[in-house]
C-alpha positions, 0 to 999 in steps of 0.5 A: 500500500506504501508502494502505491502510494509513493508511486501516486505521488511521484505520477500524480503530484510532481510540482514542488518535489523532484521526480528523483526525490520521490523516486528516492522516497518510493526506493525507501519505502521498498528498502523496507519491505523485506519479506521474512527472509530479508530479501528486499521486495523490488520487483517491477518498481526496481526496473522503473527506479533504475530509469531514473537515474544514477542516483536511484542505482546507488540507492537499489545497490546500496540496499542490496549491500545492506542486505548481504546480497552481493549479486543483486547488487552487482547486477544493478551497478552493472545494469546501470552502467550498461546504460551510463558514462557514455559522455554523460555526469555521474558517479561511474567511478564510484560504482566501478569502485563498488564492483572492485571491492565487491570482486575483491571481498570474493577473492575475484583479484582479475574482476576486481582489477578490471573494475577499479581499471575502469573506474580510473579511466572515468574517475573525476573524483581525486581521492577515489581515484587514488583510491582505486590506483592502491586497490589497482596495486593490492590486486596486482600483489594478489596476481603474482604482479609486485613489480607492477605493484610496486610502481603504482605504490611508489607514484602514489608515495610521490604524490603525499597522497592523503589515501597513502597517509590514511593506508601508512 
């Protein structure tokens, strides 16, 4: 009943309120109807939500994380991907950087490589980006690659990263 009442609201009363704030409002409300195995209730309202944007994305995914379902969450960020930084804004390099550290978590070190690769090539984000270079390195650690590893480590020691002070 929630549901199709945010859903009315977001079709039928859009003056004074943004088409992705209601969206926002209709993705919490479904983030908290779980059926009573935990799993989050988005059916059809999920593919309609992920129209909306980046933002709606990185709110369906960030749910599915909260959820521990890690797949869900990769096939929203993917799905929003497929659809995204073809030229446009957004947080792309943000959530490459979620597929790596998801990739990561499971031990996934090519996956996770190949994500944080991509996330660097959109990236407009500094810290992220120095981020995702010393996630770049750990993965190439993990591959039986250090004299790759090494070089990104000692770039981002050059630089005074605040990533490296924070990681040191």
């Amino acid at each position: 009943e929630a549901v199709q009442t945010l859903k009315a609201y977001r079709i039928l009363y859009p003056r004074g309120t943004s088409a992705e704030r209601a969206g926002t409002l209709i993705l919490e409300t479904l983030y908290k109807l779980r059926d009573s195995n935990g799993v989050i209730a988005f059916t059809s309202a999920e593919g309609a939500a992920m129209d909306d944007g980046p933002g709606a994305a990185r709110i369906i995914a960030d749910s599915y994380l909260q959820a521990g379902q890690r797949e869900k969450a990769k096939e929203v960020l993917q799905k929003a991907l497929a659809k995204g930084p073809r030229g446009s804004q957004g947080p792309w390099s943000s959530f490459y950087l979620t597929l790596g550290n998801i990739a990561l978590e499971e031990g996934s070190y090519e996956e996770a490589l190949d994500s944080y690769q991509r996330g660097l090539q959109v990236n407009t984000d500094v810290e992220d980006g120095e981020y995702m270079q010393l996630m770049v390195g750990r993965c190439l650690v993990k591959l039986g690659k250090p004299d790759q590893a090494n070089e990104i480590f000692s770039n981002l020691a050059v630089s005074q990263s605040d990533v490296v002070r924070q990681v040191s």
